[in-house]
BADOTOR-167843 format. One record per residue (C-alpha): residue in one letter; z, x negated, y negated. Coordinates in nm, 4 decimals. Layout:
residues N
<pt><voza>A</voza><pz>Z</pz><px>X</px><py>Y</py></pt>
...
END
This chain:
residues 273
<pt><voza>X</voza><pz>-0.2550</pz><px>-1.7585</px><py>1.7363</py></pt>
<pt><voza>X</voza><pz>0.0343</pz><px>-1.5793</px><py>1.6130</py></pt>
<pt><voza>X</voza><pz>0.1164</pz><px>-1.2480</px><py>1.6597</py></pt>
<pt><voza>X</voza><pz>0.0806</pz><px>-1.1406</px><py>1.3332</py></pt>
<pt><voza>X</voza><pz>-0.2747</pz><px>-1.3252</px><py>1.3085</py></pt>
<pt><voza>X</voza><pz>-0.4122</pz><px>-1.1474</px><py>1.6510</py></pt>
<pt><voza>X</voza><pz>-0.2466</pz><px>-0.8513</px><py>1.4672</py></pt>
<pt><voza>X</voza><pz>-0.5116</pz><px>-0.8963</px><py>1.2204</py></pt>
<pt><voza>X</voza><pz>-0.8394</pz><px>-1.0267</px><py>1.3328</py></pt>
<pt><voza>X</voza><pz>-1.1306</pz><px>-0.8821</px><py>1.3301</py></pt>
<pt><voza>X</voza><pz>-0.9690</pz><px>-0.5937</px><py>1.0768</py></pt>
<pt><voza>X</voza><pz>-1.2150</pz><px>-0.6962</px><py>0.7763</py></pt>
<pt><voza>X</voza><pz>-1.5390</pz><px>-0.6427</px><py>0.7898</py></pt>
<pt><voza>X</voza><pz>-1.4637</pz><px>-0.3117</px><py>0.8515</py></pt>
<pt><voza>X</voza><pz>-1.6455</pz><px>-0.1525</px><py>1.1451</py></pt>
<pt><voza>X</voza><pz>-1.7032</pz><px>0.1430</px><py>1.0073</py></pt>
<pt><voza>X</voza><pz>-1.7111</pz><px>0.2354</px><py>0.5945</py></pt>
<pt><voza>X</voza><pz>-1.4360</pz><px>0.4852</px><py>0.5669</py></pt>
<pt><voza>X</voza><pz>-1.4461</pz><px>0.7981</px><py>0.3356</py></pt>
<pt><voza>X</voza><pz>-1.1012</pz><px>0.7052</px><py>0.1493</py></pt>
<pt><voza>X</voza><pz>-0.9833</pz><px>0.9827</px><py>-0.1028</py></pt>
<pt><voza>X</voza><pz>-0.7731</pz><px>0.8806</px><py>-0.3956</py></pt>
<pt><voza>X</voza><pz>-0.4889</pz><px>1.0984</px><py>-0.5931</py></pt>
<pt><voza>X</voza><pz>-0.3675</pz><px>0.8039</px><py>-0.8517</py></pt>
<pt><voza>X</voza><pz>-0.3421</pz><px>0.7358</px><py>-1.1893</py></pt>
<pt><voza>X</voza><pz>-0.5698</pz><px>0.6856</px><py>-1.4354</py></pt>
<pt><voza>X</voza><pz>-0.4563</pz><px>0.3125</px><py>-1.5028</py></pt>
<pt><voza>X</voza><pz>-0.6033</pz><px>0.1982</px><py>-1.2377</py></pt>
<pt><voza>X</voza><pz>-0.8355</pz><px>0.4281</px><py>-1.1159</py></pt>
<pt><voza>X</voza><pz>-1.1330</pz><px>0.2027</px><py>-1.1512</py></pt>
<pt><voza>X</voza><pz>-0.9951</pz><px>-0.0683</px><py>-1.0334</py></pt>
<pt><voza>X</voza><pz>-0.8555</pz><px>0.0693</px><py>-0.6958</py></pt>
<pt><voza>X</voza><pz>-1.2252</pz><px>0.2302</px><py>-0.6209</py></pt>
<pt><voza>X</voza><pz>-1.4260</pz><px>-0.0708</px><py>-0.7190</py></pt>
<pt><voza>X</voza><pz>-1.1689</pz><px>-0.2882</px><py>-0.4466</py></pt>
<pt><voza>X</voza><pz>-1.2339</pz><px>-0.0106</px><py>-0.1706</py></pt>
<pt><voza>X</voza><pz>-1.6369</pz><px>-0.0736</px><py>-0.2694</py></pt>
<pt><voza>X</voza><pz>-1.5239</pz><px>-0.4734</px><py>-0.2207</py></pt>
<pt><voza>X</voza><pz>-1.3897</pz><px>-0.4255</px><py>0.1326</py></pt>
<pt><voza>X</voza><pz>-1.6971</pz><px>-0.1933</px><py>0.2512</py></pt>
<pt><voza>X</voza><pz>-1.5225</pz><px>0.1213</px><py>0.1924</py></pt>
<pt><voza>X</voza><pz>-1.6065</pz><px>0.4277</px><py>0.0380</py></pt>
<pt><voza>X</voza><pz>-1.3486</pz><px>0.5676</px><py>-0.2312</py></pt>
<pt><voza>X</voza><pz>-1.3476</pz><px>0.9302</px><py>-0.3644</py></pt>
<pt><voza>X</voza><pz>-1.1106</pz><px>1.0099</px><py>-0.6938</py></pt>
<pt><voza>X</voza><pz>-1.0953</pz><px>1.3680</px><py>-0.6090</py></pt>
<pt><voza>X</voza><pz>-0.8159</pz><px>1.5471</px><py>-0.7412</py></pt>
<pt><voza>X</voza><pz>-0.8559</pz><px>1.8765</px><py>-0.8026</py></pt>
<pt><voza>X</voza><pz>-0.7120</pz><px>2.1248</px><py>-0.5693</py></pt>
<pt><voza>X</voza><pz>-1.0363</pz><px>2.3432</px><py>-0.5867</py></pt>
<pt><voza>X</voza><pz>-1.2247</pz><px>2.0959</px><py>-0.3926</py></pt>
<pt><voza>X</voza><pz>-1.0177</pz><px>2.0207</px><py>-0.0887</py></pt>
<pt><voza>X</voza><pz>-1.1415</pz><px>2.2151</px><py>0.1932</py></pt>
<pt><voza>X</voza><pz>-1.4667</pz><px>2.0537</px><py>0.0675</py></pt>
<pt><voza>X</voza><pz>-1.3763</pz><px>1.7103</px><py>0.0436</py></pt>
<pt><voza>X</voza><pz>-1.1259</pz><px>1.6961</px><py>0.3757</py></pt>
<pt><voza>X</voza><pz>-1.4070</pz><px>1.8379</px><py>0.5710</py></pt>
<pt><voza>X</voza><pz>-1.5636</pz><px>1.4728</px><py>0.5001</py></pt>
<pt><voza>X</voza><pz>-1.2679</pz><px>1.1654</px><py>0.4172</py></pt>
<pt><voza>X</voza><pz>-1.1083</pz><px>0.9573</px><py>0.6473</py></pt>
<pt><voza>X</voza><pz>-0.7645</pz><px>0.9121</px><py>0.5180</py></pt>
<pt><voza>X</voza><pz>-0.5959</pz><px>1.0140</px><py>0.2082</py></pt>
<pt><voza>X</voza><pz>-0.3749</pz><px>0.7868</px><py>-0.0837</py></pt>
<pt><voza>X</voza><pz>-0.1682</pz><px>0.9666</px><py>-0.3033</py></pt>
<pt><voza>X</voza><pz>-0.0098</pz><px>0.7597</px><py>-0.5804</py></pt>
<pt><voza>X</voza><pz>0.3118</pz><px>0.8372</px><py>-0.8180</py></pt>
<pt><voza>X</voza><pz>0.1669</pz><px>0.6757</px><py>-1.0885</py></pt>
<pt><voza>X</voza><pz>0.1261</pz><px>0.9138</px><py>-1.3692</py></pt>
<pt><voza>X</voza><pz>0.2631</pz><px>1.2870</px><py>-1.2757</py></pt>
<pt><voza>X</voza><pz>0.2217</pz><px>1.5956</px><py>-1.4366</py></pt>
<pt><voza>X</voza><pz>0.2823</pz><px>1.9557</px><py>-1.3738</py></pt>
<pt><voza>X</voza><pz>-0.0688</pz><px>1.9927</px><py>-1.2151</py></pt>
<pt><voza>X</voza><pz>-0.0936</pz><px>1.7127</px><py>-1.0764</py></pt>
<pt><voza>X</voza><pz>0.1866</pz><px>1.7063</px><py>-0.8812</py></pt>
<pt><voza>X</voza><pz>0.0621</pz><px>2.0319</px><py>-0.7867</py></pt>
<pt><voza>X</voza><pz>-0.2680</pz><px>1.9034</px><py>-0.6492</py></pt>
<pt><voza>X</voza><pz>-0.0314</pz><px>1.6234</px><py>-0.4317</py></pt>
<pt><voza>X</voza><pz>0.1705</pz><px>1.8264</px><py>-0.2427</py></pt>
<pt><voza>X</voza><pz>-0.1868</pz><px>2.0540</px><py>-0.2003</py></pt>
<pt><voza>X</voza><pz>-0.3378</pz><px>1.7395</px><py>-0.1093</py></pt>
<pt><voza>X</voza><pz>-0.0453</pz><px>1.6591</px><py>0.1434</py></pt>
<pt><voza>X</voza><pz>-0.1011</pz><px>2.0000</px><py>0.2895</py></pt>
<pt><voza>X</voza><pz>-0.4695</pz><px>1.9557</px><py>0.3554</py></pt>
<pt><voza>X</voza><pz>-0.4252</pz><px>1.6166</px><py>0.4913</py></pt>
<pt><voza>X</voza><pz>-0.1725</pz><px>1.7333</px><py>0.7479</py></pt>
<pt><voza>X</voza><pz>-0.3847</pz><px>2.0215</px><py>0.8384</py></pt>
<pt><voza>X</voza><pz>-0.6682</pz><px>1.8523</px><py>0.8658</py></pt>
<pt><voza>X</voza><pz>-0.5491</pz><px>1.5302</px><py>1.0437</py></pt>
<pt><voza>X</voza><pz>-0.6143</pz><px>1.2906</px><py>0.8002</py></pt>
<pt><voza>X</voza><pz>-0.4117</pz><px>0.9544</px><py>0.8219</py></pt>
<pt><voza>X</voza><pz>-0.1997</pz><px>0.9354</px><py>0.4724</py></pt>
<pt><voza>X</voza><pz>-0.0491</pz><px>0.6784</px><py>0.2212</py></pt>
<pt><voza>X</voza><pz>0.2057</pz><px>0.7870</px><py>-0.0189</py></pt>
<pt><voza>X</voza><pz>0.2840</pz><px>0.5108</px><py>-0.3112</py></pt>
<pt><voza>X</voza><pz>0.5975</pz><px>0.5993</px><py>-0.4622</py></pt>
<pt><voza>X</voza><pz>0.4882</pz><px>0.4412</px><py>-0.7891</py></pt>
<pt><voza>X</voza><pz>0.7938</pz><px>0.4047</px><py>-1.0676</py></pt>
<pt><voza>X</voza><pz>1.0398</pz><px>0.6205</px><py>-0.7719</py></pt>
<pt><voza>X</voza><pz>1.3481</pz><px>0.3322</px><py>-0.9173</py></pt>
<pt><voza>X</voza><pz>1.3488</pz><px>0.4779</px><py>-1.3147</py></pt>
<pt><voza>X</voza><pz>1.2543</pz><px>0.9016</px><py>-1.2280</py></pt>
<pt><voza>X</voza><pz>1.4445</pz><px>1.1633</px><py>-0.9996</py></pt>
<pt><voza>X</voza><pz>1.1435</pz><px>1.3849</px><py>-0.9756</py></pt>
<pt><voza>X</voza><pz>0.9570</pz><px>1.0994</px><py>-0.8218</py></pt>
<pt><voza>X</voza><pz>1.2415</pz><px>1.0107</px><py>-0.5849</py></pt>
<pt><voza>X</voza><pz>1.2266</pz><px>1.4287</px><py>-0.4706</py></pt>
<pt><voza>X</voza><pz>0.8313</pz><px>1.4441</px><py>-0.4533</py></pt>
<pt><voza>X</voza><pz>0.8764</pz><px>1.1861</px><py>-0.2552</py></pt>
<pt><voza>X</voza><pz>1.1290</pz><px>1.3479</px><py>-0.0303</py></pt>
<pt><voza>X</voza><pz>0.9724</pz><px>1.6551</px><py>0.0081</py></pt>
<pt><voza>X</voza><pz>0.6033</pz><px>1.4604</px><py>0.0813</py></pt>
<pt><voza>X</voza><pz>0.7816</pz><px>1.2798</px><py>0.3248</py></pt>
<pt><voza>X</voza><pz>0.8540</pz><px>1.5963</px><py>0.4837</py></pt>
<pt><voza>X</voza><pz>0.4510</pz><px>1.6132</px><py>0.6218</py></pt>
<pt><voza>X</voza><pz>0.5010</pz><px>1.2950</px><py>0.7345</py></pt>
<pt><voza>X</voza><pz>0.2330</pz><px>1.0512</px><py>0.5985</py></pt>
<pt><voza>X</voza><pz>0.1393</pz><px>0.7544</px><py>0.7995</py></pt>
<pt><voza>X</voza><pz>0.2421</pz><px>0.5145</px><py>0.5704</py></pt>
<pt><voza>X</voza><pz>0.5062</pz><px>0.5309</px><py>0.3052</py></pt>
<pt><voza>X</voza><pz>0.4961</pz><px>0.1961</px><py>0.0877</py></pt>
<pt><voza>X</voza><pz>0.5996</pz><px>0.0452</px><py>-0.2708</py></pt>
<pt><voza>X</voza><pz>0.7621</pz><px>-0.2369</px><py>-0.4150</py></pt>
<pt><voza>X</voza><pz>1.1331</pz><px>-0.3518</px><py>-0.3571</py></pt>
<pt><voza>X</voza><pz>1.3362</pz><px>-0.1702</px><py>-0.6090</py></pt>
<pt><voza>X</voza><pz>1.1745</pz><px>0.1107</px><py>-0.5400</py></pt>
<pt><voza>X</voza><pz>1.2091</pz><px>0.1095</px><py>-0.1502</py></pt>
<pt><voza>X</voza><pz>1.5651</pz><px>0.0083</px><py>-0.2429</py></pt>
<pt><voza>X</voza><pz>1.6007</pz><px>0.3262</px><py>-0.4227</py></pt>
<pt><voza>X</voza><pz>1.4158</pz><px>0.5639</px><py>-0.1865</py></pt>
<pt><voza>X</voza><pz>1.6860</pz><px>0.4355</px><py>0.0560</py></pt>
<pt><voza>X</voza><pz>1.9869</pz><px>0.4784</px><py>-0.1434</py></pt>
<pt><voza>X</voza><pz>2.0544</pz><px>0.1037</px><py>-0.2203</py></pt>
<pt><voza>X</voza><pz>2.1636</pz><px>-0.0239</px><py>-0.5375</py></pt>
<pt><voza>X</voza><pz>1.8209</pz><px>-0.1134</px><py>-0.7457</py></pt>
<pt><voza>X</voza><pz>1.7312</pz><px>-0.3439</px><py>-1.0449</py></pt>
<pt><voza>X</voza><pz>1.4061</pz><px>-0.1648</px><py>-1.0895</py></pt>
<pt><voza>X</voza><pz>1.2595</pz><px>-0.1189</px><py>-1.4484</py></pt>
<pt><voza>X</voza><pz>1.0175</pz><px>0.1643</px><py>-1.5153</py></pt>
<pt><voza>X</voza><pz>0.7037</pz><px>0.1015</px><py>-1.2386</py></pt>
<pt><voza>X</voza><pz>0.7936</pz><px>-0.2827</px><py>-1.1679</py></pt>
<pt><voza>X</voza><pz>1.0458</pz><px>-0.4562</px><py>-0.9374</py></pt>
<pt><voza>X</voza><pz>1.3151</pz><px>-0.6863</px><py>-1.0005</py></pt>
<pt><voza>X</voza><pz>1.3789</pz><px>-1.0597</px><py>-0.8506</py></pt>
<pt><voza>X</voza><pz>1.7435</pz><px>-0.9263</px><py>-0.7923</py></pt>
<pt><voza>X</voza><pz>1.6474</pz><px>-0.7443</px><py>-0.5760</py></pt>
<pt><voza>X</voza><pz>1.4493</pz><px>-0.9725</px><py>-0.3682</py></pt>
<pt><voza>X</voza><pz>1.7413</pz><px>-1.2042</px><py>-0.2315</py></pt>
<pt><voza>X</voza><pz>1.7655</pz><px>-1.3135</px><py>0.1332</py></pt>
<pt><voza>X</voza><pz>2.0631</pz><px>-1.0921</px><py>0.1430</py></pt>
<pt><voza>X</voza><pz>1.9026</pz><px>-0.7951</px><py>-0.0406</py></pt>
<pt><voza>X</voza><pz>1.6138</pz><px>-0.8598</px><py>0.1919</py></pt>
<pt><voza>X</voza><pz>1.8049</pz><px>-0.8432</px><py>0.5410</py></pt>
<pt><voza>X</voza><pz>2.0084</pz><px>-0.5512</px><py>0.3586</py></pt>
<pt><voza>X</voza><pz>1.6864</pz><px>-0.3409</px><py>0.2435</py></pt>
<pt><voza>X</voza><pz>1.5292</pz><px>-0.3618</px><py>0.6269</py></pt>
<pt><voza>X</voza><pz>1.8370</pz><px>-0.2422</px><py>0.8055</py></pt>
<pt><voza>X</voza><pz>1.8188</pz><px>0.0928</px><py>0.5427</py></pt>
<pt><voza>X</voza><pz>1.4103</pz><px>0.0918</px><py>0.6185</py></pt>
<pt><voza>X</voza><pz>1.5337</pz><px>0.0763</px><py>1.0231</py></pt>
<pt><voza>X</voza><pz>1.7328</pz><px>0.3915</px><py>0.9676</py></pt>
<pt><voza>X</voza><pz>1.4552</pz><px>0.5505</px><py>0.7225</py></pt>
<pt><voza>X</voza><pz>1.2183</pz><px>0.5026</px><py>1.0394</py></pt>
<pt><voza>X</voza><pz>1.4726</pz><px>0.6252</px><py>1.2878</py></pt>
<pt><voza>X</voza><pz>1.5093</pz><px>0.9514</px><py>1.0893</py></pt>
<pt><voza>X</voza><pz>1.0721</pz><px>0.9599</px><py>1.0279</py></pt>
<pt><voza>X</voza><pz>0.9475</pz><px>0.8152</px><py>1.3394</py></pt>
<pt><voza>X</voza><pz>0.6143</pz><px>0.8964</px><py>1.2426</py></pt>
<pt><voza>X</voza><pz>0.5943</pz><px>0.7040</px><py>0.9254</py></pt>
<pt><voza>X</voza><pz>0.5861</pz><px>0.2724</px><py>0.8276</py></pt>
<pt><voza>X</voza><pz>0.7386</pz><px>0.1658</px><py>0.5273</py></pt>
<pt><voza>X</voza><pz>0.6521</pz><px>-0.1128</px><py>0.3384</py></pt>
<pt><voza>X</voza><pz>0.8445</pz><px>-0.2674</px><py>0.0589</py></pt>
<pt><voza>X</voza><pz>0.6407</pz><px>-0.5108</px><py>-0.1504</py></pt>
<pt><voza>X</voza><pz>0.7756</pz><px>-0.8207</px><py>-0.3053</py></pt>
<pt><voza>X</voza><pz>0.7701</pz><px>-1.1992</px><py>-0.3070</py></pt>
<pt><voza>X</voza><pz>0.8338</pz><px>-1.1272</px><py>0.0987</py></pt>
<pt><voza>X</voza><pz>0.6787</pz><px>-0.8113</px><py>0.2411</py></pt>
<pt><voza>X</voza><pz>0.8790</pz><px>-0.5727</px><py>0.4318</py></pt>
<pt><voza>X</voza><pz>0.7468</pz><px>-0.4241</px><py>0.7086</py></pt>
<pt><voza>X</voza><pz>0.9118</pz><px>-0.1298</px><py>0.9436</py></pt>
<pt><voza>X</voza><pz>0.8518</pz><px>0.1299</px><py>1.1677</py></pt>
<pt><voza>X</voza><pz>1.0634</pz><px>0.3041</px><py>1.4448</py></pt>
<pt><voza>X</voza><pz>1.0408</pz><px>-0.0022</px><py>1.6632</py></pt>
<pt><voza>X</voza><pz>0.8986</pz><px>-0.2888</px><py>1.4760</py></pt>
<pt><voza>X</voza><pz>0.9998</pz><px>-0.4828</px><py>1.1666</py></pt>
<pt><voza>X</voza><pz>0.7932</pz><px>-0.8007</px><py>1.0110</py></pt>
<pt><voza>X</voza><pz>0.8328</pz><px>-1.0136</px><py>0.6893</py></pt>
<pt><voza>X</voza><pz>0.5248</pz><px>-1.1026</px><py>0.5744</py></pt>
<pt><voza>X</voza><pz>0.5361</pz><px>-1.4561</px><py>0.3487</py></pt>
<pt><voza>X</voza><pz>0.1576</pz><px>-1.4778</px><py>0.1792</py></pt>
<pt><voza>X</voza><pz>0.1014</pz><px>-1.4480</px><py>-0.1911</py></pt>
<pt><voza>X</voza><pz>0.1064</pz><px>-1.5706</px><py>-0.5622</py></pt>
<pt><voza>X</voza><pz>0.3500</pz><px>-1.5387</px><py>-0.8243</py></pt>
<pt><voza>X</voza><pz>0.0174</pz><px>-1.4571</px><py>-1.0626</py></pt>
<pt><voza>X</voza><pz>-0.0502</pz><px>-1.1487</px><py>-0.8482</py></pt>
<pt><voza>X</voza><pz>0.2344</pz><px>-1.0333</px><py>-1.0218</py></pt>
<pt><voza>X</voza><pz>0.0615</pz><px>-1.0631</px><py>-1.3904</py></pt>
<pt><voza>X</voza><pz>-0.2284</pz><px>-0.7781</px><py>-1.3768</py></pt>
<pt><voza>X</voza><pz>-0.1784</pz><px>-0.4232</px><py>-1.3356</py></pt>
<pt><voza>X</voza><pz>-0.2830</pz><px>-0.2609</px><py>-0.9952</py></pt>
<pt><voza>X</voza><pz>-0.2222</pz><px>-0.5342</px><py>-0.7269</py></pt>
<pt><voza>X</voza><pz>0.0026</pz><px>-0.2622</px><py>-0.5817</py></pt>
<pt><voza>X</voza><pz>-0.2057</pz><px>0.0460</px><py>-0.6410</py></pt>
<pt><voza>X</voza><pz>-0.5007</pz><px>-0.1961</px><py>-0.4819</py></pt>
<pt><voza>X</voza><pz>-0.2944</pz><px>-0.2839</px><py>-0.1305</py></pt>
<pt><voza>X</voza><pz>-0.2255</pz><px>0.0963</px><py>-0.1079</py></pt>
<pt><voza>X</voza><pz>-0.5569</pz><px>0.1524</px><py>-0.0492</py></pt>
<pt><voza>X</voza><pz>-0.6547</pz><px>-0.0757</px><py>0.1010</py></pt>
<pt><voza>X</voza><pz>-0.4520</pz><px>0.0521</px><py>0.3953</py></pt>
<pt><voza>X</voza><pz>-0.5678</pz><px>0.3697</px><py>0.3362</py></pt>
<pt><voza>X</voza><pz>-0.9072</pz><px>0.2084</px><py>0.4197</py></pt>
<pt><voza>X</voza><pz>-0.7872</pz><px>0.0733</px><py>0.7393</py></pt>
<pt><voza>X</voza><pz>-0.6158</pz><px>0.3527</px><py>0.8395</py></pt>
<pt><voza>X</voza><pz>-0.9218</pz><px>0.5512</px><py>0.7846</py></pt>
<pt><voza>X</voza><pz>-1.1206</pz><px>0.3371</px><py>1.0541</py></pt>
<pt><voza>X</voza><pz>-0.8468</pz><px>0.3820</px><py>1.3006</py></pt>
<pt><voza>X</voza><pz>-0.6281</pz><px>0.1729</px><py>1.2660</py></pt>
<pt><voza>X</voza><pz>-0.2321</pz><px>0.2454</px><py>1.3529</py></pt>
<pt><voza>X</voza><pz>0.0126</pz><px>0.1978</px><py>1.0281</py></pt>
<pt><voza>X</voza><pz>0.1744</pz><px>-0.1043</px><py>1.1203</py></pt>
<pt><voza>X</voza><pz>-0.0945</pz><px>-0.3008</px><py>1.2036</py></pt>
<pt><voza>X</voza><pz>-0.3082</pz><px>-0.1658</px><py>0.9401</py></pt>
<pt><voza>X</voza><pz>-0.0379</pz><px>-0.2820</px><py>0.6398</py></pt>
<pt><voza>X</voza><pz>-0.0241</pz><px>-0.6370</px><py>0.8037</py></pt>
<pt><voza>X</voza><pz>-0.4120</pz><px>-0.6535</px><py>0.7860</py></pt>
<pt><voza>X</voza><pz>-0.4219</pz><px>-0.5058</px><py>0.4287</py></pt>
<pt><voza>X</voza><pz>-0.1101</pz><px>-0.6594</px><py>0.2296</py></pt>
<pt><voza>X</voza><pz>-0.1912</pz><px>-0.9911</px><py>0.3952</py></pt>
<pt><voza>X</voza><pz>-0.5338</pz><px>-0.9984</px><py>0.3369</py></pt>
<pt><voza>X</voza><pz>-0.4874</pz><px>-0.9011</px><py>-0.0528</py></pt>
<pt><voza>X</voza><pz>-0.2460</pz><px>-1.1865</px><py>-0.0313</py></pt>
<pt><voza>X</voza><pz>-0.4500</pz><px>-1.4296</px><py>0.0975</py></pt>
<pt><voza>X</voza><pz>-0.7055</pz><px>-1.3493</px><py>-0.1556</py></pt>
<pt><voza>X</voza><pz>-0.4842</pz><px>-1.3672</px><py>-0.4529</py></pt>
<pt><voza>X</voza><pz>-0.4176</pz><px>-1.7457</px><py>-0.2844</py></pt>
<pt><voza>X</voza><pz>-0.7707</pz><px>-1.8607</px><py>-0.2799</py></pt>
<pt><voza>X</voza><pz>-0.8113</pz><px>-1.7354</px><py>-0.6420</py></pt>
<pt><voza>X</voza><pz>-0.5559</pz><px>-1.9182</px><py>-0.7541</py></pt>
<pt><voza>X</voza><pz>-0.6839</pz><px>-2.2358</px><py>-0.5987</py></pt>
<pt><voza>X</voza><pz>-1.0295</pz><px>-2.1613</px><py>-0.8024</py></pt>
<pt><voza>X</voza><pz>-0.8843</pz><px>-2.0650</px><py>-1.1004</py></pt>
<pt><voza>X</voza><pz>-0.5352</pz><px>-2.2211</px><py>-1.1498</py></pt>
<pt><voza>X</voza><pz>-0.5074</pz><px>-2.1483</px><py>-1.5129</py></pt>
<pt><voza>X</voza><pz>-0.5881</pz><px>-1.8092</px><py>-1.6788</py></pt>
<pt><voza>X</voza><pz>-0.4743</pz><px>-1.5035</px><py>-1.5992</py></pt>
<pt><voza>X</voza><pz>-0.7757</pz><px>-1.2683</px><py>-1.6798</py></pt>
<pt><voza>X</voza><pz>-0.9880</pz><px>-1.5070</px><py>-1.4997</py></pt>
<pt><voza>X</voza><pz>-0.7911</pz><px>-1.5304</px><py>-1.1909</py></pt>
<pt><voza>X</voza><pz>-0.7922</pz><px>-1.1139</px><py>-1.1727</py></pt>
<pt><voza>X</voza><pz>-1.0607</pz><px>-1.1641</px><py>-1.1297</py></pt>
<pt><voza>X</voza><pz>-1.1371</pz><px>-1.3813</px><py>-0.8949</py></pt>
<pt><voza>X</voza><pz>-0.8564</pz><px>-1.2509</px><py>-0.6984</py></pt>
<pt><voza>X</voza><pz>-1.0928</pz><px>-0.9280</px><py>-0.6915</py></pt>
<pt><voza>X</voza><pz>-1.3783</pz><px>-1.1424</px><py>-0.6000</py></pt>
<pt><voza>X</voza><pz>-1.2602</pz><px>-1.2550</px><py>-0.3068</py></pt>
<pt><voza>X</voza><pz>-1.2304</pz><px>-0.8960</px><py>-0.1490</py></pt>
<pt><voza>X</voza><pz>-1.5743</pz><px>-0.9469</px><py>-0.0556</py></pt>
<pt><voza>X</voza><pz>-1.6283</pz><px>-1.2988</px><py>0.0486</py></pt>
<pt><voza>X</voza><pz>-1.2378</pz><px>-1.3594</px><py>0.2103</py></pt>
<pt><voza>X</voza><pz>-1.3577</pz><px>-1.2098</px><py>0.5243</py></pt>
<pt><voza>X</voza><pz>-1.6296</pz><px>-1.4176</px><py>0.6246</py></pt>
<pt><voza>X</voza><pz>-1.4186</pz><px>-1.6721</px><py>0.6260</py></pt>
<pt><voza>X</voza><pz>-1.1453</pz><px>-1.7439</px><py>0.9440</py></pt>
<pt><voza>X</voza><pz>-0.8712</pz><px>-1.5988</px><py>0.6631</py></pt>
<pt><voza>X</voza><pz>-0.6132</pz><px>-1.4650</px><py>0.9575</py></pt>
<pt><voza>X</voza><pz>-0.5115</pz><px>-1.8353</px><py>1.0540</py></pt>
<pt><voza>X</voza><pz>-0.4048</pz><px>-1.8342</px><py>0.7179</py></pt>
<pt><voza>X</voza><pz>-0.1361</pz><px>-1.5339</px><py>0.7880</py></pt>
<pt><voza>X</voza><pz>0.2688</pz><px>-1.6358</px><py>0.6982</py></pt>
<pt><voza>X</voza><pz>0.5666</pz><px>-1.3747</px><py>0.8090</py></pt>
<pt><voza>X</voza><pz>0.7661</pz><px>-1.3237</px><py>1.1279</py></pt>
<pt><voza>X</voza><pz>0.8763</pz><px>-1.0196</px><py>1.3186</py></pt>
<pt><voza>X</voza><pz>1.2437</pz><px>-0.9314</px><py>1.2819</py></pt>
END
């Protein structure tokens, strides 16, 4: 077994149902709980700043998403950030659309300031978060930016990023996944170009780690276990459904909950770098 597949087994089933608490966007909202509710977790869309010393008395790990902002709500994510770091609680930031706005590139700054456990989004905008020329357009990536060379190029800025937050993983999401901490670095190779075609794969695999974080899990192991797993479930769909795109979201969904009674990690692609 590879290192990346030991890396994962036995990850999904969960062993416990974690309490995960979700600052996002609309858009996807429903989606990203009913996934967490696929994968035997518990979500919690919580977002007013009234109820945190309620609510952190009781989750397991915290997402905060860059989807949509507004005044108050990016308010309630830097109160959010504060109560998680107070409190203890394992954190995922998704710098959602950080390639097209400036105040998303400084929240992000400043929220890596806590630090969160996990800092993750696609490849323009991990491109942009570390100062690298990016072909991002509004929330979505770009292909250009996805070369071997931009590849190689994007984890030797992520290697510095960790050197300079040790306590945080990033993840850059793509065709290949990039994977980095302060002493590790995988590419991880599993996935559909369909997976691409429906809103929320992203906002999905965010928390999903979340999830995993929240029963313990440490970040890099956890983002190998949740990105691949999504992965591998967008790959089965598409080998039920090979034609449709509303009908392989769905399926791709469906497979949340049956993927893991199945021997999925020998199915696992990437390499440590």
């Amino acid at each position: 077994m590879s290192k990346l597949s030991a890396a994962v087994k036995d990850v999904f089933p969960l062993s416990t149902s974690p309490l995960v608490q979700c600052i996002t966007n609309e858009i996807t909202c429903e989606s990203m709980a009913n996934a967490l509710l696929y994968i035997d977790a518990k979500p919690v869309m919580a977002d007013d700043a009234r109820e945190f010393p309620a609510f952190f008395q009781q989750t397991d790990s915290l997402l905060l998403n860059l989807g949509h902002i507004s005044p108050q709500r990016e308010a309630n994510i830097f109160e959010a950030s504060r109560f998680a770091k107070i409190h203890h609680k394992p954190t995922v930031i998704d710098v959602v659309g950080l390639a097209a706005s400036p105040l998303r590139q400084e929240m992000a700054l400043q929220l890596m300031k806590q630090p969160p456990q996990v800092v993750k989004g696609n490849i323009s905008e991990m491109r942009t978060l570390c100062q690298l020329e990016s072909h991002g357009r509004g929330v979505d990536g770009s292909s250009l930016d996805q070369s071997e060379e931009a590849l190689t190029e994007l984890t030797a800025a992520l290697k510095k990023l960790a050197a300079e937050y040790p306590e945080t993983t990033f993840l850059a999401t793509g065709a290949v996944d990039v994977v980095v901490n302060q002493t590790e670095a995988c590419l991880l190779e599993n996935g559909v170009d369909e997976l691409d075609c429906f809103t929320g794969t992203g906002d999905i695999v965010g928390a999903m780690i979340a999830a995993v974080l929240g029963v313990g899990l440490e970040a890099f192991p956890a983002i190998i276990a949740a990105v691949s797993y999504f992965n591998c479930c967008g790959e089965k769909a598409k080998e039920l459904v090979p034609e449709g795109l509303a009908d392989f979201r769905q399926a791709t969904l469906n497979q949340l909950s049956l993927l893991m009674k199945t021997d999925w990690e020998k199915q696992v692609k990437g390499k440590m770098v």
